[in-house]
PDB file of N, CA, C and O in Angstrom:
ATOM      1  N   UNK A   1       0.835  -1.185   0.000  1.00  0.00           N
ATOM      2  CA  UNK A   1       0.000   0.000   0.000  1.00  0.00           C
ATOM      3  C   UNK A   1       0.876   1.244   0.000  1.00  0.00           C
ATOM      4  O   UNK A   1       0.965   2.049   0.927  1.00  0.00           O
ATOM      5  N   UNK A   2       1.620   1.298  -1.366  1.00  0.00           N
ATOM      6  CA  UNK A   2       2.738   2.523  -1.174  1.00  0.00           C
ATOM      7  C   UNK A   2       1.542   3.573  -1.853  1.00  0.00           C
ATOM      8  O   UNK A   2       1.709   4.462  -1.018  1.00  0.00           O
ATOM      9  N   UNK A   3       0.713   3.998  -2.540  1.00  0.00           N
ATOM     10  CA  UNK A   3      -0.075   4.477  -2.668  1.00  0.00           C
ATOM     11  C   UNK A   3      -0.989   5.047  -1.961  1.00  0.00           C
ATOM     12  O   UNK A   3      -1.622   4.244  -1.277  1.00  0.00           O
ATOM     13  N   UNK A   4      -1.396   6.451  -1.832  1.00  0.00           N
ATOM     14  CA  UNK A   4      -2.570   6.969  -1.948  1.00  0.00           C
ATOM     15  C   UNK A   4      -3.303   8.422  -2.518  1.00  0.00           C
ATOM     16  O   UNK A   4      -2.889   9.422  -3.105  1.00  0.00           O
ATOM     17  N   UNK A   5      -4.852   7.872  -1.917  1.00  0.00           N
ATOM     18  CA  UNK A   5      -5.658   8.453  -1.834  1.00  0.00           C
ATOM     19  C   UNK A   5      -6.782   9.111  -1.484  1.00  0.00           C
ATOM     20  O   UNK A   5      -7.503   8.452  -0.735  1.00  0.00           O
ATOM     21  N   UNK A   6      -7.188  10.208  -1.776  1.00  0.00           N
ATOM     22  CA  UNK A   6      -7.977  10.919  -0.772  1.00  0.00           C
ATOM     23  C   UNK A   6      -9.049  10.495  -0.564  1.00  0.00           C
ATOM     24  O   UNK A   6      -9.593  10.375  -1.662  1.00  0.00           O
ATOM     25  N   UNK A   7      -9.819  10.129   0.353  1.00  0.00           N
ATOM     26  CA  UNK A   7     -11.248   9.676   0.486  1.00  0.00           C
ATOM     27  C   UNK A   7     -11.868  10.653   1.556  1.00  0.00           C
ATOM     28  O   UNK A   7     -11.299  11.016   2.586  1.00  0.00           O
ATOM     29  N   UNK A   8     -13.519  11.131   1.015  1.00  0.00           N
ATOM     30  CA  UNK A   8     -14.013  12.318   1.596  1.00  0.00           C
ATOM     31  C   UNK A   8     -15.089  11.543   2.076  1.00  0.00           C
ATOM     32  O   UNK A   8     -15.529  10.569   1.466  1.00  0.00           O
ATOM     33  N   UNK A   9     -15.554  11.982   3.235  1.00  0.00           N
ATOM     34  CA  UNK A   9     -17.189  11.764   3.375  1.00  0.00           C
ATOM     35  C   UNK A   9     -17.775  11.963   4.735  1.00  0.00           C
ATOM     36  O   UNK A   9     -16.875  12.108   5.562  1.00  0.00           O
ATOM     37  N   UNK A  10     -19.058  12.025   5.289  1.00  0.00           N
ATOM     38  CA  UNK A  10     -19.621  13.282   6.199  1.00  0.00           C
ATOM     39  C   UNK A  10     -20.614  11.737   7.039  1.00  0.00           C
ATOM     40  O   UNK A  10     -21.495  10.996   6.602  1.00  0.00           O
ATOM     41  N   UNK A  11     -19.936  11.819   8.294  1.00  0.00           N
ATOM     42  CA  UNK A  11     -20.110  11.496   9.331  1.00  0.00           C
ATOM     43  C   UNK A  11     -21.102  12.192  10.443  1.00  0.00           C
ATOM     44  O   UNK A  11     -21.574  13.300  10.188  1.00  0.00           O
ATOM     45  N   UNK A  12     -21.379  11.598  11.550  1.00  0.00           N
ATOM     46  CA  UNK A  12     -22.551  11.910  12.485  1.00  0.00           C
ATOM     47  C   UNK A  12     -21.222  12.720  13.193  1.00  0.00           C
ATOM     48  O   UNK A  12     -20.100  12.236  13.338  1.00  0.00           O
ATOM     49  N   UNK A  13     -21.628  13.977  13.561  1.00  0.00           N
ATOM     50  CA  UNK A  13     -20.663  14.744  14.287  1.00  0.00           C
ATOM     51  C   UNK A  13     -20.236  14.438  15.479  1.00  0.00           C
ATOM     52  O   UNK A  13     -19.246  15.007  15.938  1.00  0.00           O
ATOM     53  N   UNK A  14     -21.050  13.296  16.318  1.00  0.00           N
ATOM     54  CA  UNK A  14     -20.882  12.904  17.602  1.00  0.00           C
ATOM     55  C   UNK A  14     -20.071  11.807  17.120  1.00  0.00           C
ATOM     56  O   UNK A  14     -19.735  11.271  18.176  1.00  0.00           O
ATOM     57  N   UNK A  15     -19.511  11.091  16.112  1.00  0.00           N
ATOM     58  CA  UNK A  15     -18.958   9.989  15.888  1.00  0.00           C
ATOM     59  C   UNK A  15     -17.331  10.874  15.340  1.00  0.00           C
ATOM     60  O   UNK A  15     -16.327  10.180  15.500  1.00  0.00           O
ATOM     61  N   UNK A  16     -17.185  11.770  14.962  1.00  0.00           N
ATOM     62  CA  UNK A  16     -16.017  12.397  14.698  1.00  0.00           C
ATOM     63  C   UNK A  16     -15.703  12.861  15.642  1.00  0.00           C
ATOM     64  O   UNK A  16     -14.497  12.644  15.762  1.00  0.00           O
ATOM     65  N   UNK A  17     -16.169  13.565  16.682  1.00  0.00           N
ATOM     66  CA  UNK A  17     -15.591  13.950  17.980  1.00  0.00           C
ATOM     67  C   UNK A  17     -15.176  12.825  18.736  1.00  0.00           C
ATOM     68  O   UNK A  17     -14.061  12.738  19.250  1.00  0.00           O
ATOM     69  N   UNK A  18     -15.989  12.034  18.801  1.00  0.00           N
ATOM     70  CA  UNK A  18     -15.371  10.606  19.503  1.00  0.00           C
ATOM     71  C   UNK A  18     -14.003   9.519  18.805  1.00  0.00           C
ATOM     72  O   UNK A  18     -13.282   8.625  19.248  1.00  0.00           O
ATOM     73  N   UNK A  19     -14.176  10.174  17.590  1.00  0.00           N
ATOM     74  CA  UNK A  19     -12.599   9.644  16.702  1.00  0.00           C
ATOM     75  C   UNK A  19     -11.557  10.330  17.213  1.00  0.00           C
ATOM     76  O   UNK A  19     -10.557   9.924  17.805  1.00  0.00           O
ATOM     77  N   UNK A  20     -11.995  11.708  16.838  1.00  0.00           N
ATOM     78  CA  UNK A  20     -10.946  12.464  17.312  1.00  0.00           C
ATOM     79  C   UNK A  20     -10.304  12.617  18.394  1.00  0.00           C
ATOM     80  O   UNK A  20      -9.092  12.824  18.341  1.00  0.00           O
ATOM     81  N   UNK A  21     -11.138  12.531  19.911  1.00  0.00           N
ATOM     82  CA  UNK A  21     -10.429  12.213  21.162  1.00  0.00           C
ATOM     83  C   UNK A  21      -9.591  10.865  20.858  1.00  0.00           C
ATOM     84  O   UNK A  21      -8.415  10.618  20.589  1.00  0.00           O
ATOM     85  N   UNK A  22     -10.691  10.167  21.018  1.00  0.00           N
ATOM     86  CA  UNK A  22      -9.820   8.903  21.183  1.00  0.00           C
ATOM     87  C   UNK A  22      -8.457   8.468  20.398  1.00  0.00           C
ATOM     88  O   UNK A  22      -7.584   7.766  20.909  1.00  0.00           O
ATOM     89  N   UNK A  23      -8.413   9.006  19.056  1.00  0.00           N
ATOM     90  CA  UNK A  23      -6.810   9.354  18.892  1.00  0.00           C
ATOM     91  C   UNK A  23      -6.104  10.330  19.407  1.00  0.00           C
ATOM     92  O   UNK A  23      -4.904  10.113  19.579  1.00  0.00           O
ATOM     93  N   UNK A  24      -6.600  11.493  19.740  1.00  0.00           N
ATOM     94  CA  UNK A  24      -5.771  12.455  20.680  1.00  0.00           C
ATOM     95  C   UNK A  24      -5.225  12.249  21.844  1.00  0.00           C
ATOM     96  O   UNK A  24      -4.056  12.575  22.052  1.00  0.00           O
ATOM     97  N   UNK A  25      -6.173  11.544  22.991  1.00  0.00           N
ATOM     98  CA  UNK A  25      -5.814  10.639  24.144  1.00  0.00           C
ATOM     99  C   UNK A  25      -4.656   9.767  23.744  1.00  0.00           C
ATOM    100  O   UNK A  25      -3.565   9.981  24.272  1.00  0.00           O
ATOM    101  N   UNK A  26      -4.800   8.746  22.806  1.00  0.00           N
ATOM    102  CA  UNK A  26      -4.064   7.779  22.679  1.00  0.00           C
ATOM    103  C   UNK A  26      -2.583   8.286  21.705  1.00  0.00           C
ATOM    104  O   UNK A  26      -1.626   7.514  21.657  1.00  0.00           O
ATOM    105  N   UNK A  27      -2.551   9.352  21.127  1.00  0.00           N
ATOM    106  CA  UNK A  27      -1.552  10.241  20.440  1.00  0.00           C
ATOM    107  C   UNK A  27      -0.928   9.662  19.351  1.00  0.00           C
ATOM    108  O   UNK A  27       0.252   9.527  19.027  1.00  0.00           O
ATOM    109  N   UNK A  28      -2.365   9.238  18.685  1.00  0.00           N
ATOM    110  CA  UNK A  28      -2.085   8.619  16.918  1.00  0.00           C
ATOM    111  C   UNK A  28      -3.126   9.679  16.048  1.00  0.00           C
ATOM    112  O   UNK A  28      -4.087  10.412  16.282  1.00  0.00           O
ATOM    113  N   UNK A  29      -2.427   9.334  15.094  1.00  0.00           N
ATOM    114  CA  UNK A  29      -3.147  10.464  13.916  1.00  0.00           C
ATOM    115  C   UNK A  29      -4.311   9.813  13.551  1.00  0.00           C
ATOM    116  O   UNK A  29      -4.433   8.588  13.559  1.00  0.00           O
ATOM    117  N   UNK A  30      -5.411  10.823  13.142  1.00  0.00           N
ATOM    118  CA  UNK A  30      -6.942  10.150  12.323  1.00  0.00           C
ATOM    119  C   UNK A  30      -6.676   8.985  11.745  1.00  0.00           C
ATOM    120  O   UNK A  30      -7.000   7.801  11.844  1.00  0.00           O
ATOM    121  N   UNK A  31      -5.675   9.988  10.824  1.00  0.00           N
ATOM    122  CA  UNK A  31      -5.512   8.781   9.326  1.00  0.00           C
ATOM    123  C   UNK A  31      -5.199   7.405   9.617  1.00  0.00           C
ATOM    124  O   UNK A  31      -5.701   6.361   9.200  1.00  0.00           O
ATOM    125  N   UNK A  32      -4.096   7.674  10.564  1.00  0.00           N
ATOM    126  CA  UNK A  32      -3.887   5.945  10.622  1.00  0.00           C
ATOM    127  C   UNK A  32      -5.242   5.450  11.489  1.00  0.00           C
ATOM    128  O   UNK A  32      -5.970   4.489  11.238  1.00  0.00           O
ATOM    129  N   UNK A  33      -5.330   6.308  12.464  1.00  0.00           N
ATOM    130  CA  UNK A  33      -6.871   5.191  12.793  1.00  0.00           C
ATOM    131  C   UNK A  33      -8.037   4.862  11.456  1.00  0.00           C
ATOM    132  O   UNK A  33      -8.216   3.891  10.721  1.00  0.00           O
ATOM    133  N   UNK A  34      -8.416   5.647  11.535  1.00  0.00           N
ATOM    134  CA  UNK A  34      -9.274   5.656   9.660  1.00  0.00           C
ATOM    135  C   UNK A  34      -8.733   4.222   9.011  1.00  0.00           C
ATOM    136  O   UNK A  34      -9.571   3.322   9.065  1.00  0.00           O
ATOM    137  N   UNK A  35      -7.653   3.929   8.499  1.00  0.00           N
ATOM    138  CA  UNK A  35      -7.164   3.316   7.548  1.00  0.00           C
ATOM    139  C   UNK A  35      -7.282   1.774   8.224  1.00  0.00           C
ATOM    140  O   UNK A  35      -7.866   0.762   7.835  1.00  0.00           O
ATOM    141  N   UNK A  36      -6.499   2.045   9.359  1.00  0.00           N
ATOM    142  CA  UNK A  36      -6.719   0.565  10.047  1.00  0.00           C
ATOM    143  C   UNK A  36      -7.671   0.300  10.205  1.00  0.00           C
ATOM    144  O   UNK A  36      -7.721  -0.928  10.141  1.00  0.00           O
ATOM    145  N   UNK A  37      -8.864   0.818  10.454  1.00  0.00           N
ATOM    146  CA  UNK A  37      -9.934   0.442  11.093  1.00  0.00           C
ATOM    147  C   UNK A  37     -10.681  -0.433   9.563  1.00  0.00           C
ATOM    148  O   UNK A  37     -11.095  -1.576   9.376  1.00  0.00           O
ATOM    149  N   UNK A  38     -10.590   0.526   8.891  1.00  0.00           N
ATOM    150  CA  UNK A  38     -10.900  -0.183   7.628  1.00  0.00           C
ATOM    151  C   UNK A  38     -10.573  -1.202   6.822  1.00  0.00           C
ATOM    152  O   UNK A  38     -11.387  -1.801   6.120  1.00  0.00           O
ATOM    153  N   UNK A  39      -8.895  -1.538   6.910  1.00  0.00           N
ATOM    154  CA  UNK A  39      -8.195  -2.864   6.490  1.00  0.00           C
ATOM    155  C   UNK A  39      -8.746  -3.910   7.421  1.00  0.00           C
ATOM    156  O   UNK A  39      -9.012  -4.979   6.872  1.00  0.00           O
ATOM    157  N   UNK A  40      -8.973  -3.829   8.712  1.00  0.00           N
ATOM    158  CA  UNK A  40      -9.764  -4.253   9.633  1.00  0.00           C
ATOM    159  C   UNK A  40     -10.512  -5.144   9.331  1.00  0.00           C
ATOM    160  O   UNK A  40     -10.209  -6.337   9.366  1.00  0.00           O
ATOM    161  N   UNK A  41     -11.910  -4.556   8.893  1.00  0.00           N
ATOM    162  CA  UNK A  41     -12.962  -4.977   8.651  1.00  0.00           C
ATOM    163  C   UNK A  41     -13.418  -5.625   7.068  1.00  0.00           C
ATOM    164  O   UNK A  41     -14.272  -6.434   6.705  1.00  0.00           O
ATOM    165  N   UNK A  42     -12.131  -4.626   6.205  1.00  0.00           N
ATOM    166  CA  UNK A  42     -12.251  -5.433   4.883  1.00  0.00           C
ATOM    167  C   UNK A  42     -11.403  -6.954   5.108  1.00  0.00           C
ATOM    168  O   UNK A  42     -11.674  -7.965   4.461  1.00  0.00           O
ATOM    169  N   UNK A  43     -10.540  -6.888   5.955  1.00  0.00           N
ATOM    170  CA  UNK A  43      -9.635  -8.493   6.303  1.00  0.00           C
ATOM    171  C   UNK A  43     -10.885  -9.129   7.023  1.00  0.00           C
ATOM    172  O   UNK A  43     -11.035 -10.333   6.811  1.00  0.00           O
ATOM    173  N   UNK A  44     -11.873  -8.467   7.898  1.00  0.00           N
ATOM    174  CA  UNK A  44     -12.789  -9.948   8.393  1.00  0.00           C
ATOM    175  C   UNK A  44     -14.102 -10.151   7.174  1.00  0.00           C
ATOM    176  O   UNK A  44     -14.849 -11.080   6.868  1.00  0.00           O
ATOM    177  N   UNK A  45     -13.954  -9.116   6.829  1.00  0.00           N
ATOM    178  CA  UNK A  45     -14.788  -9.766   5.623  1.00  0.00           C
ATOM    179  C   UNK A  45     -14.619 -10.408   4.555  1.00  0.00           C
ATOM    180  O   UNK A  45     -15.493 -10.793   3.778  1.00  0.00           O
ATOM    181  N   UNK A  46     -13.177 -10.582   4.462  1.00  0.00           N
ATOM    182  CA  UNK A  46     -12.606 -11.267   3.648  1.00  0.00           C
ATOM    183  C   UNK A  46     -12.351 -10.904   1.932  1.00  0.00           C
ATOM    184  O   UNK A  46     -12.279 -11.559   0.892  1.00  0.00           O
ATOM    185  N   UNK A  47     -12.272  -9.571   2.303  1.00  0.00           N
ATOM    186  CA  UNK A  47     -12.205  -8.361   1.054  1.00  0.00           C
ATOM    187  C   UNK A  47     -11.104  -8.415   0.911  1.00  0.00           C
ATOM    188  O   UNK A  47     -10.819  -8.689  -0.255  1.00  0.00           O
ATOM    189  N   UNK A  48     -10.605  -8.336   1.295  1.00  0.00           N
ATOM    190  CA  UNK A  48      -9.097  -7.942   0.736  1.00  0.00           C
ATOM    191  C   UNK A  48      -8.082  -9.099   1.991  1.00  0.00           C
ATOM    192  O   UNK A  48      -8.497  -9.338   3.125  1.00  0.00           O
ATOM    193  N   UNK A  49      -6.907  -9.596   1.488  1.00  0.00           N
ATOM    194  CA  UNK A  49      -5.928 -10.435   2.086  1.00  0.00           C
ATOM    195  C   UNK A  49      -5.177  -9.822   3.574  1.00  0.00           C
ATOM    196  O   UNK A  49      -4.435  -8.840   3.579  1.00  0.00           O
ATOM    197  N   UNK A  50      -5.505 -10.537   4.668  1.00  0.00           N
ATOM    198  CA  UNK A  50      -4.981 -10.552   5.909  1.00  0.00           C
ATOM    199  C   UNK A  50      -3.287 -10.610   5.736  1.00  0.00           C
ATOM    200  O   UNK A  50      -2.612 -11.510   5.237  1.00  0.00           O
ATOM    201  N   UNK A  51      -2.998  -9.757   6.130  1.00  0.00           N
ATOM    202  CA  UNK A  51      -1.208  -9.365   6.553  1.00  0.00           C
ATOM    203  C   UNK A  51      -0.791  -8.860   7.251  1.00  0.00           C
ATOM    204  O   UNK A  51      -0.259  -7.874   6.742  1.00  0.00           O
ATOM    205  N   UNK A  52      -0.616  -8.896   8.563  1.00  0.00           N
ATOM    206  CA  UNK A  52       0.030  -7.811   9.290  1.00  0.00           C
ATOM    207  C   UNK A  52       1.333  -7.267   9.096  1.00  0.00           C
ATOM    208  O   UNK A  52       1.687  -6.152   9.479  1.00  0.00           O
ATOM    209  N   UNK A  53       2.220  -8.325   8.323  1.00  0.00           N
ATOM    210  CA  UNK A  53       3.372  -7.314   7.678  1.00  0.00           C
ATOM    211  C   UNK A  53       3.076  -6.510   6.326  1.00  0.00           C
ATOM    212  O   UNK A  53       3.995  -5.859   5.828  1.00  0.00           O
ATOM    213  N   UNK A  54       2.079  -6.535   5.847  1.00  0.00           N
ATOM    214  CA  UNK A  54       1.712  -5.558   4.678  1.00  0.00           C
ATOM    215  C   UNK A  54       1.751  -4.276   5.474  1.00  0.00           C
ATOM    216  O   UNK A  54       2.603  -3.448   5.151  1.00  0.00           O
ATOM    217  N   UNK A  55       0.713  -3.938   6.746  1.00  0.00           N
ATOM    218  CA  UNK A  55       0.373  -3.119   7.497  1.00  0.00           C
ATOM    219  C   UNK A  55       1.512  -2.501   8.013  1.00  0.00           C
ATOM    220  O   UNK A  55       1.655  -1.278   7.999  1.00  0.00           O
ATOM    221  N   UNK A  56       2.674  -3.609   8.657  1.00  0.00           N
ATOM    222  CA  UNK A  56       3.841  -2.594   8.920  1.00  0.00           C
ATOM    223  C   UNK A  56       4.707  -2.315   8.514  1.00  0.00           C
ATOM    224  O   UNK A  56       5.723  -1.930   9.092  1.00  0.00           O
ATOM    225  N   UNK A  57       4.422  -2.502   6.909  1.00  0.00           N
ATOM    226  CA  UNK A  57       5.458  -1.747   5.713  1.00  0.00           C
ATOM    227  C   UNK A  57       4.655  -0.792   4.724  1.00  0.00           C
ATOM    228  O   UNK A  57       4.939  -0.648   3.535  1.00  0.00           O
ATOM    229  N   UNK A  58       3.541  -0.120   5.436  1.00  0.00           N
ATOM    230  CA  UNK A  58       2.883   0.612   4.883  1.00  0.00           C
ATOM    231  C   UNK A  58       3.850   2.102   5.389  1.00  0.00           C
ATOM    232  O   UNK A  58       4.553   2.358   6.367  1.00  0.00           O
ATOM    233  N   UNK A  59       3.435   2.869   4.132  1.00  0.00           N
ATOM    234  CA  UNK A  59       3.838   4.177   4.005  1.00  0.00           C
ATOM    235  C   UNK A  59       3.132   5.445   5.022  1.00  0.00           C
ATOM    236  O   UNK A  59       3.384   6.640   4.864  1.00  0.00           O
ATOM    237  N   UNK A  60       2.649   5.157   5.574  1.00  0.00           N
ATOM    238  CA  UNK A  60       1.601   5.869   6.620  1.00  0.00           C
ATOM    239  C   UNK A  60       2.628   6.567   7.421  1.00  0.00           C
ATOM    240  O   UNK A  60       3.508   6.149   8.173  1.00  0.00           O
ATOM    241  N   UNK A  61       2.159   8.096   6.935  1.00  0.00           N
ATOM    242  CA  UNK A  61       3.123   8.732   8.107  1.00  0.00           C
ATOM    243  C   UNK A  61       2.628   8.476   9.824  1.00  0.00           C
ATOM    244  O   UNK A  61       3.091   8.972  10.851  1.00  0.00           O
ATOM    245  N   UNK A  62       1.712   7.674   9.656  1.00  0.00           N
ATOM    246  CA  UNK A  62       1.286   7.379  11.256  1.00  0.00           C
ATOM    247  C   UNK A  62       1.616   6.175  11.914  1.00  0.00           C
ATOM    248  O   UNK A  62       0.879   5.501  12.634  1.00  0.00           O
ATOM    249  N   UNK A  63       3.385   5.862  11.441  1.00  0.00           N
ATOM    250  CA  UNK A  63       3.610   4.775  11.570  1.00  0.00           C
ATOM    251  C   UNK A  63       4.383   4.722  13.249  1.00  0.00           C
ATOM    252  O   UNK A  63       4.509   3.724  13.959  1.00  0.00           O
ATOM    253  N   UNK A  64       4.880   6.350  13.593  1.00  0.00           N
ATOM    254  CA  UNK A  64       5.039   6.383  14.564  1.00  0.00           C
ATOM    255  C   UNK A  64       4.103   5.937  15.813  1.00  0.00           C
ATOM    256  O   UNK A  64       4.311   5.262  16.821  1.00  0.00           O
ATOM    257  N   UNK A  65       3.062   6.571  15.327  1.00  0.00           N
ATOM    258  CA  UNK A  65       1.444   6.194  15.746  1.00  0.00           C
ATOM    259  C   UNK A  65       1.168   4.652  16.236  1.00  0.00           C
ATOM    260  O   UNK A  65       0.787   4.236  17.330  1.00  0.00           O
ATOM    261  N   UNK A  66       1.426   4.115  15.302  1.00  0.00           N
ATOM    262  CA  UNK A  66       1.879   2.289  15.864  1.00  0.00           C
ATOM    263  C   UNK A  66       2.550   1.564  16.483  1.00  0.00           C
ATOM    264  O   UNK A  66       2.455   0.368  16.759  1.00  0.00           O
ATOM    265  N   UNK A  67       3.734   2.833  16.860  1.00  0.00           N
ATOM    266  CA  UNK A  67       4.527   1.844  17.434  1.00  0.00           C
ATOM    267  C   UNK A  67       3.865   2.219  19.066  1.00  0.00           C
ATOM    268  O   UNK A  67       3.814   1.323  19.909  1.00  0.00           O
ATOM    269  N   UNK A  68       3.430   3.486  19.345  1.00  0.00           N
ATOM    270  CA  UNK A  68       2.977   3.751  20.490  1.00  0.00           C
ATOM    271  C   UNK A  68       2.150   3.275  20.632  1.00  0.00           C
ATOM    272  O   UNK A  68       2.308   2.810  21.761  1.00  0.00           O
ATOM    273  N   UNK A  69       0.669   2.799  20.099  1.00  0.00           N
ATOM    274  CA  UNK A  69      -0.232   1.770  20.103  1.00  0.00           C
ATOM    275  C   UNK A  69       0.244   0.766  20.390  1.00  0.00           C
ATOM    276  O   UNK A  69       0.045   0.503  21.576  1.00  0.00           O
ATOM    277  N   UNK A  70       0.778   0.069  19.888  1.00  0.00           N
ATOM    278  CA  UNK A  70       1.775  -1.298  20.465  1.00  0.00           C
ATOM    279  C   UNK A  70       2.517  -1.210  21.306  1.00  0.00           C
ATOM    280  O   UNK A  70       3.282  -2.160  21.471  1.00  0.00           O
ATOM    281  N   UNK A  71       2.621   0.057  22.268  1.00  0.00           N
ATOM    282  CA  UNK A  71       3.658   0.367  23.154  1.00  0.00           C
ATOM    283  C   UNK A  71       2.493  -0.037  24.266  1.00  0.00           C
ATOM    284  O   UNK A  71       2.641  -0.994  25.026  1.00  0.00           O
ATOM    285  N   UNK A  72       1.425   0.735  24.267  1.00  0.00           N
ATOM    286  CA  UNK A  72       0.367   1.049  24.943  1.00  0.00           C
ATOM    287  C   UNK A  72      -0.345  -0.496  25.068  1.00  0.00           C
ATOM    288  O   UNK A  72      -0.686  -0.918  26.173  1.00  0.00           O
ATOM    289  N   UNK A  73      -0.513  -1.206  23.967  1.00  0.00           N
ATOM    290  CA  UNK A  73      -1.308  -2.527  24.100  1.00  0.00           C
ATOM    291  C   UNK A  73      -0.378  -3.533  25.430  1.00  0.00           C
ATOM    292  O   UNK A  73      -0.883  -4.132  26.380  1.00  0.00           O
ATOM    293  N   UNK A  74       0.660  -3.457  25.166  1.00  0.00           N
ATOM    294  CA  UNK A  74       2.114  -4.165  25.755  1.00  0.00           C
ATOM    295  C   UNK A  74       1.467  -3.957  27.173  1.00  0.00           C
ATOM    296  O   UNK A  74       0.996  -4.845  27.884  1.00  0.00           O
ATOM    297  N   UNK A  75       1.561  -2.093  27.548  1.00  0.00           N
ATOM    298  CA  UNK A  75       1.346  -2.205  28.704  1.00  0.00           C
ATOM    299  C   UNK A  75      -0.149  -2.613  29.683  1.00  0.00           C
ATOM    300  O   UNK A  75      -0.557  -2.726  30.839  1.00  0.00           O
ATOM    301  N   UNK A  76      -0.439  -2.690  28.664  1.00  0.00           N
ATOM    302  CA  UNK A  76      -2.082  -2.988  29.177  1.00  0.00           C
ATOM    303  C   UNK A  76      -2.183  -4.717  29.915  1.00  0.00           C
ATOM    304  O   UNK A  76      -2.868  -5.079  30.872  1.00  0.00           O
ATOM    305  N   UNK A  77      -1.260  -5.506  29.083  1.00  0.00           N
ATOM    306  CA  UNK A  77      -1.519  -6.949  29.213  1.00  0.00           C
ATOM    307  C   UNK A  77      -0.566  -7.129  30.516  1.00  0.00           C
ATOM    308  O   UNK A  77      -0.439  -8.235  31.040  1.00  0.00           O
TER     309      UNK A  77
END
């Protein structure tokens, strides 16, 4: 996924405020939440091919973003 592109579209405003904290709290960018959330659900639906090393050789400047997510999951367990 060295590629992209822009995707637009208009959400319940109480569902963007609640995106938006919850990456602000957790101190990852939209985008990468956005994106994952979506490879996500296209991998359980079986849309598109399950990889988690596709995911962490993606070009996403919110890759910093992941590693602190995975910093954060670590400490949780």
């Amino acid at each position: 996924m060295d590629d992209t592109s822009p995707l637009s579209t208009i959400i319940d405003t109480q569902v963007k405020e609640a995106v938006t904290e919850y990456c602000k709290s957790r101190g990852i960018k939209i985008r990468y939440f956005i994106e994952r959330a979506l490879v996500e659900r296209l991998e359980k639906e079986h849309v598109i091919e399950a990889s988690a090393a596709r995911m962490a050789s993606t070009s996403l400047n919110g890759s910093e973003a992941s590693v602190k997510l995975d910093k954060k999951k670590k400490k949780k367990r």
